[in-house]
C-alpha positions in Angstrom: 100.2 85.2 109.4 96.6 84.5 108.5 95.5 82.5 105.4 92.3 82.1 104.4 93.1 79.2 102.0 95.9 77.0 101.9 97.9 76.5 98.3 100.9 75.2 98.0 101.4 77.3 94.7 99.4 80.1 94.4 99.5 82.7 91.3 96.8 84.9 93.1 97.7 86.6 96.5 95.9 89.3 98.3 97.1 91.0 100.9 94.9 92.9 103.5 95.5 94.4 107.0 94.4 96.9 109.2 95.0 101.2 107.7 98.9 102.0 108.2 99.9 98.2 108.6 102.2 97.5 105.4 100.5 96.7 102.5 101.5 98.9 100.0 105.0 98.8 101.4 105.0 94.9 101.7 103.8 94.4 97.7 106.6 97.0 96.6 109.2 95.0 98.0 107.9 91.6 97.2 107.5 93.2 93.3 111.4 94.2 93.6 112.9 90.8 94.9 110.5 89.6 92.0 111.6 91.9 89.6 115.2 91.4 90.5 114.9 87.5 90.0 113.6 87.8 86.4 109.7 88.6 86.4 108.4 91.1 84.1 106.4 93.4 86.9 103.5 95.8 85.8 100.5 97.1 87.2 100.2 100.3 89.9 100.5 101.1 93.6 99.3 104.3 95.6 100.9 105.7 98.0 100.1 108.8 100.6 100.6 112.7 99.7 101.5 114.0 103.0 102.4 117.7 104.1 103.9 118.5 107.0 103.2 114.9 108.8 99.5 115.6 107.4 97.7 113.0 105.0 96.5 115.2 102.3 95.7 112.4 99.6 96.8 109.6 97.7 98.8 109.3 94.2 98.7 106.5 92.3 101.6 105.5 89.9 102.1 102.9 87.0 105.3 100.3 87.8 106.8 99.6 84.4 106.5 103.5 82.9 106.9 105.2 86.6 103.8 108.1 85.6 102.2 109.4 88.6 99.1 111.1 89.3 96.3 111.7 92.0 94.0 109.3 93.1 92.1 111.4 95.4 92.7 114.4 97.5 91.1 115.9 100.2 88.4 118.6 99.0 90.1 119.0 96.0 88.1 118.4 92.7 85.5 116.7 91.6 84.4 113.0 91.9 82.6 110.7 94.0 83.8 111.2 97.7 85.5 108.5 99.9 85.6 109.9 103.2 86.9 113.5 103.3 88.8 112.3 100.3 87.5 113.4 96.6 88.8 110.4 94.2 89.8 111.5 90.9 88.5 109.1 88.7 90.3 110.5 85.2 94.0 109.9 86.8 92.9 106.7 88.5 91.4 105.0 84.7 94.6 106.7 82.8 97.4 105.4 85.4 96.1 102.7 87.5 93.5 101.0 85.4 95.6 101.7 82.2 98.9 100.1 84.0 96.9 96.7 84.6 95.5 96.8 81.2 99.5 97.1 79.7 100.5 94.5 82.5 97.7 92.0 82.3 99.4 92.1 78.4 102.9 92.6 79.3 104.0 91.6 82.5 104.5 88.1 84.1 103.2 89.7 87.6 100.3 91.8 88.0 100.3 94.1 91.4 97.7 96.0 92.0 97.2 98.1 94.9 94.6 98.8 96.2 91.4 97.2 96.1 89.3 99.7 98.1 87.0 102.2 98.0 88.8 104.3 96.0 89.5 102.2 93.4 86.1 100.6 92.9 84.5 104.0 91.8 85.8 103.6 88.5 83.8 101.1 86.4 87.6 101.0 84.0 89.6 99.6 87.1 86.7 96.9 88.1 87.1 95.8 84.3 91.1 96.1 83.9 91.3 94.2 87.5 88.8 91.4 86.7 90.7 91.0 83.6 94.0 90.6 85.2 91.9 87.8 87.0 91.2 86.3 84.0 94.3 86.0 83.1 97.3 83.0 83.3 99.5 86.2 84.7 100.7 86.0 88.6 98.9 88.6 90.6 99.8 90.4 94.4 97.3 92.6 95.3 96.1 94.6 98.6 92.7 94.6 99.6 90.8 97.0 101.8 90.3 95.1 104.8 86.5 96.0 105.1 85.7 96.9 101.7 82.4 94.4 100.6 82.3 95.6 96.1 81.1 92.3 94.6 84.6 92.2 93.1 86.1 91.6 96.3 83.8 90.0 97.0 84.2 87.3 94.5 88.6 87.7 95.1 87.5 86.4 98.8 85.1 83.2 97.6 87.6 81.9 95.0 89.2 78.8 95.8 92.4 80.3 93.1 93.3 83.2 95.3 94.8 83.0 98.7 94.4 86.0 101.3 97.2 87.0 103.7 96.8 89.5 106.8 99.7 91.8 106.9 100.9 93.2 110.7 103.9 94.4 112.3 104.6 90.8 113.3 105.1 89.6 109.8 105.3 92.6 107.5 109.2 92.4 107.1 109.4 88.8 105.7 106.3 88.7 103.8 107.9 89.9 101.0 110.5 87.2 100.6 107.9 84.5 101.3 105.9 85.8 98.8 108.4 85.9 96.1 109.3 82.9 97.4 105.6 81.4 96.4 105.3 83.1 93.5 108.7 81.8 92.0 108.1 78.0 92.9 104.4 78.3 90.9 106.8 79.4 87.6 
């Protein structure tokens, strides 16, 4: 595992990693154990709209209410393009952004995923996620691992937030350690 700063405590991690290596997958399950023991969990993850073993787009849905929509799609729509991917930036503001926005309020961890390319087209999500920065909440969140948005950028210089590198070497007990962090700085 890779750290980029060492806390003994920390209420901000970050998780990045290579395309395909766990991210997503790794902060769902840390968020259940969490959820499980007690924490209030809120905020949004995406996940991939395959057909037929092909990756069509993404969907992104809001933890605590479960609504789901379309983050971007391949030639589908309009929006700013991310690749062969067209992000659609009214589902991504109304889910994700609006899921950090009720969490950052409501929830005693934050989990927003992803930090990327996607994401950072939308001048709502920047907002909702540096508030969720700004706030005494807990916060696991995946970063695109080359992705250089002044945001991330800023998530990567502060001293607060620890960065861990997910692979297939540590993907399956990353989630206990980090519920494991995150309870003992309750």
């Amino acid at each position: 595992m890779t750290e980029t700063i060492r806390d003994p405590a920390p209420r901000r991690l970050f998780l990045t990693g290579e395309p395909g290596c766990g991210k997503t997958t790794v902060a769902r399950k840390a968020a259940k154990l969490l959820s499980l023991r007690g924490l209030k969990v809120g905020g949004m993850v995406t996940n991939e709209i395959r057909e037929r073993g092909n990756r069509l787009g993404f969907s992104v849905e809001d933890l605590t209410t479960g609504e789901r929509g379309t983050l971007a799609f391949s030639s589908r729509g309009q929006g700013p393009r991310v690749g062969r991917y067209v992000v659609n930036i009214p589902d991504l503001e109304r889910i994700g952004a609006g899921s950090i926005e009720r969490a950052v309020t409501d929830a005693d961890l934050i989990v927003i995923d992803e930090l990327g390319p996607m994401e950072l087209h939308s001048t709502r999500f920047v907002t909702s996620t540096d508030a969720a920065l700004n706030s005494p909440k807990h916060i696991l969140a995946t970063i695109h691992k080359r992705a250089n948005h002044p945001l991330i950028l800023r998530v990567k210089s502060n001293p607060a937030c620890v960065i861990l590198e997910v692979t297939r070497e540590n993907r399956e007990e990353l989630p206990g350690q980090l519920a494991k962090r995150i309870m003992e700085s309750k």
